[in-house]
BALOBA-1460 file (C-alpha; in Angstrom, 3 decimals):
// residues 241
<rec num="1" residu="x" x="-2.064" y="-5.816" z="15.211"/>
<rec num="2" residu="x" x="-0.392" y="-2.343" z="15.341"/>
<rec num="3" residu="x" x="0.870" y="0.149" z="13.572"/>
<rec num="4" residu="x" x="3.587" y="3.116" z="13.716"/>
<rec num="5" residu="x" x="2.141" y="4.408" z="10.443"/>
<rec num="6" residu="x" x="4.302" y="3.682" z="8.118"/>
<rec num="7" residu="x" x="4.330" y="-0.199" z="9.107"/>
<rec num="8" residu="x" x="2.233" y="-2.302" z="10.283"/>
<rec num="9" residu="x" x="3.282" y="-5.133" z="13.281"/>
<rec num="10" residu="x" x="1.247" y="-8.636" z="14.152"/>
<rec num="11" residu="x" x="1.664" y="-10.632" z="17.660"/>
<rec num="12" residu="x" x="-0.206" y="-13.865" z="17.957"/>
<rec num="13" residu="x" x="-0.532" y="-13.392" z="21.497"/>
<rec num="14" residu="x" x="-0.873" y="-10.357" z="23.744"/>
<rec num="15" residu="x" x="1.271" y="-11.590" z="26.532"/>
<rec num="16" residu="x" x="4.620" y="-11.675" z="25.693"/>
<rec num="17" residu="x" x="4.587" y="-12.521" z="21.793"/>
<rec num="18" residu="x" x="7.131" y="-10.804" z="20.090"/>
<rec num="19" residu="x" x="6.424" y="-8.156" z="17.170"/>
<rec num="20" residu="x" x="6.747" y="-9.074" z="13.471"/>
<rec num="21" residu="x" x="6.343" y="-7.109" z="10.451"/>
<rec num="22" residu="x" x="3.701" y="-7.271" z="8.005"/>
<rec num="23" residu="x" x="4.191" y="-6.923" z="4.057"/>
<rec num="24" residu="x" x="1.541" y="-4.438" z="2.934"/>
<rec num="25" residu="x" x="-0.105" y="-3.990" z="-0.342"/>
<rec num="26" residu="x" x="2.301" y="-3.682" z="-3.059"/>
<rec num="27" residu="x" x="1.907" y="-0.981" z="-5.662"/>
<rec num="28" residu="x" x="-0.577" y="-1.760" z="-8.515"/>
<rec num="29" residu="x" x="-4.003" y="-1.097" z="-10.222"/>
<rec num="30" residu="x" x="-5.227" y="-0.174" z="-6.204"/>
<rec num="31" residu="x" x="-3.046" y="1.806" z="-5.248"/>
<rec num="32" residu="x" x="-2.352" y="1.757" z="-1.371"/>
<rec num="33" residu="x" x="-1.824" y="5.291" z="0.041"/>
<rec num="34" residu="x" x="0.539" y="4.591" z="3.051"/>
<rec num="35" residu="x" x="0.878" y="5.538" z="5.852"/>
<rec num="36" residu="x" x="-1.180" y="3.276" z="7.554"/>
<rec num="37" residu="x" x="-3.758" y="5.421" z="10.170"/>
<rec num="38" residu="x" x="-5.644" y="2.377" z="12.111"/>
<rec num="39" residu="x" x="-5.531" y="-1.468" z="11.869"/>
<rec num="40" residu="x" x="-7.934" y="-3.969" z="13.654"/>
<rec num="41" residu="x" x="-8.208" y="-7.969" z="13.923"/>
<rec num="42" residu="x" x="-10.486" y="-10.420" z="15.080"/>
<rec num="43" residu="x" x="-10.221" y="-11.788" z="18.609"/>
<rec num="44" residu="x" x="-10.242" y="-15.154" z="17.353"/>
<rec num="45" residu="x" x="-9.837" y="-14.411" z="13.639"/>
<rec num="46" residu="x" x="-6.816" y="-14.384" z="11.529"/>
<rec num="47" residu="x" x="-8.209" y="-11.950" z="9.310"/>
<rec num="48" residu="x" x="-7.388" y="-8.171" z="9.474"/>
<rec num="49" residu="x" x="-8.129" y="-4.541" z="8.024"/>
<rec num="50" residu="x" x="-6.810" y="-1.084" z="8.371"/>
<rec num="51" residu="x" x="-7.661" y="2.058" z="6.546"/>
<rec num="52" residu="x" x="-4.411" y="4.472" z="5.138"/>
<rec num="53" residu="x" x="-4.271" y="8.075" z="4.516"/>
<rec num="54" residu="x" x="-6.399" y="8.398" z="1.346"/>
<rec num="55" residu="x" x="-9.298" y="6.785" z="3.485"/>
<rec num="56" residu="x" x="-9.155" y="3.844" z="1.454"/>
<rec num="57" residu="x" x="-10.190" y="0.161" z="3.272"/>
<rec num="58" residu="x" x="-7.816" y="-2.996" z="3.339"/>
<rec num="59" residu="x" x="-8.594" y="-6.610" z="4.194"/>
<rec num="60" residu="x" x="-6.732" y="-9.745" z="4.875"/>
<rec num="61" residu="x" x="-8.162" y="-12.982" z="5.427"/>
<rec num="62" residu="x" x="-4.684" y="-14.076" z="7.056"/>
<rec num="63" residu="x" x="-2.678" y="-11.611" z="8.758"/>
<rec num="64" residu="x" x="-0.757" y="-14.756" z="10.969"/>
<rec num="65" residu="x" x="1.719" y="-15.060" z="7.614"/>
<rec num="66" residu="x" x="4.625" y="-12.645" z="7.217"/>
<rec num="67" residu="x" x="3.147" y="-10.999" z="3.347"/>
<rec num="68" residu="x" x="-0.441" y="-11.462" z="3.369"/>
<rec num="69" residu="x" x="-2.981" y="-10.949" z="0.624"/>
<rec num="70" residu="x" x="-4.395" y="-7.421" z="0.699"/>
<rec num="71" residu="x" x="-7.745" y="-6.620" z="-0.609"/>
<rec num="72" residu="x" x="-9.241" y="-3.080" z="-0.870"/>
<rec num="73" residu="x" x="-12.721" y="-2.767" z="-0.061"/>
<rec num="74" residu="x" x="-15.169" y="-0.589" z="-1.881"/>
<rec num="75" residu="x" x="-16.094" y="2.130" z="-1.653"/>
<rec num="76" residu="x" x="-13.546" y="3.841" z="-1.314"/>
<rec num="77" residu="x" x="-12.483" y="6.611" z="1.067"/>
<rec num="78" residu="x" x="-14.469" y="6.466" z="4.408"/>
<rec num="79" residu="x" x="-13.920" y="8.139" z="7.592"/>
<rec num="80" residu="x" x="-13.668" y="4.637" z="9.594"/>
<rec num="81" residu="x" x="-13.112" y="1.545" z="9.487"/>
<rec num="82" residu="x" x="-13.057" y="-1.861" z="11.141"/>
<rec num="83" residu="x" x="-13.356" y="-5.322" z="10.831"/>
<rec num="84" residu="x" x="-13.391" y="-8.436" z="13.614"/>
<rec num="85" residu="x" x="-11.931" y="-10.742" z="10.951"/>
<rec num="86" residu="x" x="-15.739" y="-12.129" z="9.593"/>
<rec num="87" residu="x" x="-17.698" y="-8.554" z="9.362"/>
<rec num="88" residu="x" x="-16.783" y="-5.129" z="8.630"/>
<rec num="89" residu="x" x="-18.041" y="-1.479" z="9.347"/>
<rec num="90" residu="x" x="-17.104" y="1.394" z="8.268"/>
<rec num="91" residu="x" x="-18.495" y="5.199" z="8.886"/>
<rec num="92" residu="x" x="-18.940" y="8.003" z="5.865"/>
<rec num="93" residu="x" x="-20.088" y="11.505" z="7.124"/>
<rec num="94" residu="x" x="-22.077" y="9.884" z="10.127"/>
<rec num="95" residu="x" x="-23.422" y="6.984" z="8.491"/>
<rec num="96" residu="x" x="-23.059" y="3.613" z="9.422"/>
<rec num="97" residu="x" x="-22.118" y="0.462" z="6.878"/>
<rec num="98" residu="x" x="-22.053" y="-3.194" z="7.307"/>
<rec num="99" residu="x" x="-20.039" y="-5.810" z="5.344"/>
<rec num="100" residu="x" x="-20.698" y="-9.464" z="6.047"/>
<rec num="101" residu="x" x="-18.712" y="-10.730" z="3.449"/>
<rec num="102" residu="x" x="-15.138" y="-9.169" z="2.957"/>
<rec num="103" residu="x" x="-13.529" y="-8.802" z="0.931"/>
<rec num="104" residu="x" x="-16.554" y="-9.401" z="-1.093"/>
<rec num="105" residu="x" x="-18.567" y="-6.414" z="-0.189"/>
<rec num="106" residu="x" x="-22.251" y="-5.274" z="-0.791"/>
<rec num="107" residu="x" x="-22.571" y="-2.665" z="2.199"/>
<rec num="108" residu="x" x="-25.689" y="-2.452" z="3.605"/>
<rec num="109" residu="x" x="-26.685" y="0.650" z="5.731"/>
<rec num="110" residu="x" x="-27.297" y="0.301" z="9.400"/>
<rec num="111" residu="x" x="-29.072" y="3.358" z="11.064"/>
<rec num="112" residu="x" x="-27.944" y="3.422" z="14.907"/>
<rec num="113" residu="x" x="-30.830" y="6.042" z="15.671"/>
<rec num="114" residu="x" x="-28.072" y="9.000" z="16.989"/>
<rec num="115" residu="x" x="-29.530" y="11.585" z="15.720"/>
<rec num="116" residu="x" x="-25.854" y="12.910" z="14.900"/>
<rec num="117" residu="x" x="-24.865" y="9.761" z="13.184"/>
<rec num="118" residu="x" x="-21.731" y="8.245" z="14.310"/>
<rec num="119" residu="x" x="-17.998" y="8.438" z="14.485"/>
<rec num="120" residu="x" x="-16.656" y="5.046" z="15.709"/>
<rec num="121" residu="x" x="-17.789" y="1.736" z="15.804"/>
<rec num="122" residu="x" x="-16.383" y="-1.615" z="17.026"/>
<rec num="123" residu="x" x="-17.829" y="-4.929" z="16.130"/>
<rec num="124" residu="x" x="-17.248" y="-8.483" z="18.021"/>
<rec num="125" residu="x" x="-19.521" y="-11.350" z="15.906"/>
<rec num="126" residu="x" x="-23.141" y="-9.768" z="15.845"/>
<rec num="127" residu="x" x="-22.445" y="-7.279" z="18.581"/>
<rec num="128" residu="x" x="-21.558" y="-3.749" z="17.619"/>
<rec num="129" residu="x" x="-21.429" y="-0.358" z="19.778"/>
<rec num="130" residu="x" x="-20.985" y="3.338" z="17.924"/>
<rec num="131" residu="x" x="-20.700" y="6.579" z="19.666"/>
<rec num="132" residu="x" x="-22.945" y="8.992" z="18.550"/>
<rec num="133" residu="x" x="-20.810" y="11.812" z="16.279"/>
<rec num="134" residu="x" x="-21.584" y="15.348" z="18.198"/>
<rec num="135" residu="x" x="-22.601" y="13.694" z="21.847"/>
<rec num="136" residu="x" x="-20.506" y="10.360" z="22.292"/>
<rec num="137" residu="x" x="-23.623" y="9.247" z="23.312"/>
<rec num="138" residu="x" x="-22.779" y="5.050" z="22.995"/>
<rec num="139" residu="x" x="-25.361" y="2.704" z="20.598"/>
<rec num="140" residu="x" x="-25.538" y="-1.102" z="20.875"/>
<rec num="141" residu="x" x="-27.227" y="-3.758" z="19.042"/>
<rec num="142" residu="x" x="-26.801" y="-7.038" z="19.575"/>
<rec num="143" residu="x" x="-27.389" y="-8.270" z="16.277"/>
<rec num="144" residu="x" x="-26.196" y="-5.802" z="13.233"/>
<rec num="145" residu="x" x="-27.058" y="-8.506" z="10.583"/>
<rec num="146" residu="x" x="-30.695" y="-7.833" z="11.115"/>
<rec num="147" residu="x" x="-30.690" y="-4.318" z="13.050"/>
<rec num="148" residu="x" x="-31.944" y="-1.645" z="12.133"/>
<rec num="149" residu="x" x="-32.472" y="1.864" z="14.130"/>
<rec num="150" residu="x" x="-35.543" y="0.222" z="16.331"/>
<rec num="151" residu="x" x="-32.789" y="-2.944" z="17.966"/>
<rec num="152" residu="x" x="-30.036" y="-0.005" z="19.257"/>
<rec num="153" residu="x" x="-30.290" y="0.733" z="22.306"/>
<rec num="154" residu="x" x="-28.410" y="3.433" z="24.446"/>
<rec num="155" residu="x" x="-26.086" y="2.315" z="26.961"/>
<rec num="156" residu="x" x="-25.570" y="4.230" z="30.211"/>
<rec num="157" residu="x" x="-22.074" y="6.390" z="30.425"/>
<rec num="158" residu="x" x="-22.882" y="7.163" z="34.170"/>
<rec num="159" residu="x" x="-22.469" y="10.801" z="33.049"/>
<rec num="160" residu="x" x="-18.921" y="10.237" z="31.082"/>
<rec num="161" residu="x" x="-18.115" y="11.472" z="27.718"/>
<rec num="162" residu="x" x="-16.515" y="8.722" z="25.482"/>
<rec num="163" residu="x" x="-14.218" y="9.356" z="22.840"/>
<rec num="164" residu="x" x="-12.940" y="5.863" z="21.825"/>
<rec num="165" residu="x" x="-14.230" y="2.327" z="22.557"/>
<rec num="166" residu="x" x="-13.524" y="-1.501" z="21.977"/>
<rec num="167" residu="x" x="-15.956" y="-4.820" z="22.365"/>
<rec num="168" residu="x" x="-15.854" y="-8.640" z="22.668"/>
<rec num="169" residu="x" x="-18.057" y="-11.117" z="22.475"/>
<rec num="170" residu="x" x="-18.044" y="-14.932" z="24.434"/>
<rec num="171" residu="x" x="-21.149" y="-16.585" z="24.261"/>
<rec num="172" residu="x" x="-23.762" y="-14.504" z="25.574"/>
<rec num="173" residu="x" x="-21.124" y="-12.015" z="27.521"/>
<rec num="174" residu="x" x="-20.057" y="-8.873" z="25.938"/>
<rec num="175" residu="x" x="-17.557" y="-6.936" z="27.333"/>
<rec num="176" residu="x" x="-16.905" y="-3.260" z="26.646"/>
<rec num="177" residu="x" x="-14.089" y="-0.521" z="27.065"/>
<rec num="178" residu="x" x="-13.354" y="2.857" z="26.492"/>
<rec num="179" residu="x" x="-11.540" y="5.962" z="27.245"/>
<rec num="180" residu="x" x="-13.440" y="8.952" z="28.309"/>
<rec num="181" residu="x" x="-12.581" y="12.666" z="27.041"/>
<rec num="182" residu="x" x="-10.715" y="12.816" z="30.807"/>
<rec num="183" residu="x" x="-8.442" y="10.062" z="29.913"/>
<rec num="184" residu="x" x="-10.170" y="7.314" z="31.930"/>
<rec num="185" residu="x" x="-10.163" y="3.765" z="30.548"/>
<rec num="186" residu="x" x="-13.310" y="2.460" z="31.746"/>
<rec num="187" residu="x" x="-14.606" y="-1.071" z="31.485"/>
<rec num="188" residu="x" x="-18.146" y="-2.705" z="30.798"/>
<rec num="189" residu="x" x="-18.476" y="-6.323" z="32.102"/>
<rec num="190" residu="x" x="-21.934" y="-7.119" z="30.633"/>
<rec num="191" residu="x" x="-23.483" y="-4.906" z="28.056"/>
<rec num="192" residu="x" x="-25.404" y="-3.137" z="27.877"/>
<rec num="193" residu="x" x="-26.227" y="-3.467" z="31.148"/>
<rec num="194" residu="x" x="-23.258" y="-0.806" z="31.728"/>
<rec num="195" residu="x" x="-24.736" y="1.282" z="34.629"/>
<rec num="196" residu="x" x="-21.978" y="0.588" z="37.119"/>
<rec num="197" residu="x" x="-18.536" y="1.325" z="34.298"/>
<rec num="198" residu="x" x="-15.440" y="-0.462" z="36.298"/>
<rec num="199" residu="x" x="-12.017" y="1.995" z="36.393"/>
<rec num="200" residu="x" x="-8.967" y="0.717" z="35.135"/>
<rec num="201" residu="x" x="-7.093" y="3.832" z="37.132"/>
<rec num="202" residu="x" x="-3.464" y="2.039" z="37.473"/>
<rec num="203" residu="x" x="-2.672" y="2.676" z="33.968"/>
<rec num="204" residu="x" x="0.723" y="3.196" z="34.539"/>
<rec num="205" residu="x" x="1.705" y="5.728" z="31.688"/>
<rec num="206" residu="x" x="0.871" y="9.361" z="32.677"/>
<rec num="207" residu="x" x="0.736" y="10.353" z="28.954"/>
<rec num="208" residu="x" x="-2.728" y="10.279" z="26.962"/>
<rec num="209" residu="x" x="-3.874" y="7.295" z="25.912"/>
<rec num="210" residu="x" x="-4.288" y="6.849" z="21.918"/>
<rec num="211" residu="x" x="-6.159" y="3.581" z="21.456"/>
<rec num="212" residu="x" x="-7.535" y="1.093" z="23.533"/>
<rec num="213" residu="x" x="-8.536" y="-2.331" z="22.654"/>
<rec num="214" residu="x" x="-10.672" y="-5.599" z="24.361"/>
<rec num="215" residu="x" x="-10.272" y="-8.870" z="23.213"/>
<rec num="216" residu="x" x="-11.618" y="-11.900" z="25.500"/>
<rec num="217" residu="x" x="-10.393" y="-11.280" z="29.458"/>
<rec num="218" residu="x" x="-7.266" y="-8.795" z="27.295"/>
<rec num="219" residu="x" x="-7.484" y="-5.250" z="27.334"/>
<rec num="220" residu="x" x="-4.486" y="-3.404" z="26.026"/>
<rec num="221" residu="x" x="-3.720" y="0.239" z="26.027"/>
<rec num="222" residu="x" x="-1.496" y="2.647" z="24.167"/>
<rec num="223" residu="x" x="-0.393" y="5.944" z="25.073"/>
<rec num="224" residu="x" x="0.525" y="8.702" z="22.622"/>
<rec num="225" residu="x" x="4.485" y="7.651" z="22.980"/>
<rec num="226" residu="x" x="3.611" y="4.407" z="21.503"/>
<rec num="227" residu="x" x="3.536" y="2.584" z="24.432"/>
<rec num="228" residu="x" x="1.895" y="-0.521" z="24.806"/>
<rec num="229" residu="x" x="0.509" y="-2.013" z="27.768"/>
<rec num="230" residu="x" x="-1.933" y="-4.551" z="28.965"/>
<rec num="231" residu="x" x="-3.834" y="-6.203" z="31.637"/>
<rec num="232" residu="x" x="-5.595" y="-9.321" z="32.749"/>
<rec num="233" residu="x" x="-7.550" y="-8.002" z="35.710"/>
<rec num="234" residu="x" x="-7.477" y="-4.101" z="35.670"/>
<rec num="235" residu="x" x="-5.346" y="-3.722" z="38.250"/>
<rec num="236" residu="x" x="-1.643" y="-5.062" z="37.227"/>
<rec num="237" residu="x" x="-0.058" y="-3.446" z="33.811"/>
<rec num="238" residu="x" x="2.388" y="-4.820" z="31.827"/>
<rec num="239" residu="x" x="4.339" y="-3.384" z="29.157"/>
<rec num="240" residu="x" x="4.635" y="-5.024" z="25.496"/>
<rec num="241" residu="x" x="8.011" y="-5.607" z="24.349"/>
C-alpha cells in the first residue's frame, strides 16, 4: 500500500502491478480525520492499517477489494502505528502496545527495555524490532506475544544511527532494513545477528529517502518526490509505475 496523503493506493504485487485506489472510511459516528500520514500491510496478508492526522488507527481485514471495511482501533490518537495484517503495534509517548486481535483490540503493553522508550516499530508474525526514541538504538524480540523487556535484545548498528526500519519473517529467517540518519538504506540478512549491515548504495534517486519497506526477497524505497523504487538483489533498481 501507499499513500499521497490524501489517498490511499494498493498493488498486489511489487513488480510491475499497477496502482488502484482505495475507498477510505466514510464519514460517520468515527469520524476519519484525513489526510492519511502512514499505511502498512502484511507481506502475505490482505489486511491493512494506517493512522490519519488526528492520530487515530484504521484497520482492514481486506485491502485487495476496491472499498474495504474500515475499522478504527482504540485508543485513539497514538504517535504510531502498524499492523502486518494479523497483529498490530502502535507507540504513545515512548510506549510500546500490542494488538493480536484487530480490529478487536485489548492492547497489551510490551516494554522493549530502551530506556527512552520507542519511536517506531515494525512487526512480521512474532518478530518485531523498535528503535529506541532519543538513541535509535534498534530492539528485537522474536516473539512479542509472550515478550516482555527480559526477550529484547539489542541488535548491532555497526556504529550507524537509524531513523526508519522495516522486517520480514520466512520460517526461521528474518530479514531487516533501514535507512540511517546519512541516508543509507542498509540491509540485515539474518537478525539479529546484524553485525555485518549489507549497503544497498545504487539507490538511484539522489533525493532523501522517506520510507523504506521489506517484504520477503522485496525491498522498496521512496524518496521525498514520491518516487517509488524497488529491488530484488540490492544492486538493480527499478522504478514503480
Amino acid at each position: 500500500m501507499g499513500t499521497t496523503g490524501n489517498q490511499v493506493y494498493y498493488a498486489s504485487n511489487v513488480a510491475g502491478s499497477t496502482w488502484s485506489t482505495r475507498g477510505l472510511p466514510s464519514q460517520g459516528s468515527t469520524t476519519f480525520t484525513p489526510p492519511v500520514t502512514s499505511v502498512s500491510i502484511g507481506g502475505s496478508s490482505s489486511g491493512g492499517g494506517m493512522l490519519d492526522t488526528a492520530g487515530y488507527m484504521w484497520f482492514s481485514q481486506n485491502v485487495a477489494v476496491s472499498s474495504p471495511s474500515w475499522s478504527r482501533l482504540s485508543p485513539t490518537r497514538v504517535n504510531y502505528y502498524t499492523t502486518d495484517g494479523e497483529r498490530a503495534l502502535a507507540t504513545l509517548s515512548g510506549n510500546l502496545y500490542l494488538c493480536q486481535t484487530p480490529p478487536s483490540c485489548q492492547w497489551a503493553t510490551r516494554s522493549t527495555g530502551a530506556s527512552n522508550g520507542v519511536t517506531q516499530v515494525a512487526i512480521s508474525g512474532l518478530s518485531v524490532v523498535a528503535l529506541d526514541r532519543q538513541t535509535s538504538a534498534m530492539r528485537y524480540t522474536a516473539d512479542i506475544v509472550s515478550g516482555s523487556s527480559s526477550s529484547w535484545t539489542t541488535i548491532s548498528l555497526s556504529g550507524r544511527t537509524m531513523n526508519q526500519i522495516s522486517i520480514s519473517r520466512s520460517g526461521s529467517t528474518t530479514q531487516l532494513v533501514g535507512v540511517t540518519t546519512d541516508g543509507e538504506i542498509v540491509y540485515c540478512a539474518s537478525a539479529p545477528s546484524c553485525g555485518a549491515w549489507e549497503s544497498f548504495s545504487s539507490y538511484p534517486s539522489s533525493l532523501p529517502i522517506s520510507s523504506v519497506s521489506i517484504s520477503g526477497d522485496y525491498v522498496t524505497a521512496v524518496d521525498t518526490s514520491g518516487s517509488t523504487f524497488y529491488t530484488l538483489d540490492g544492486i538493480t533498481w527499478t522504478r514503480n509505475s
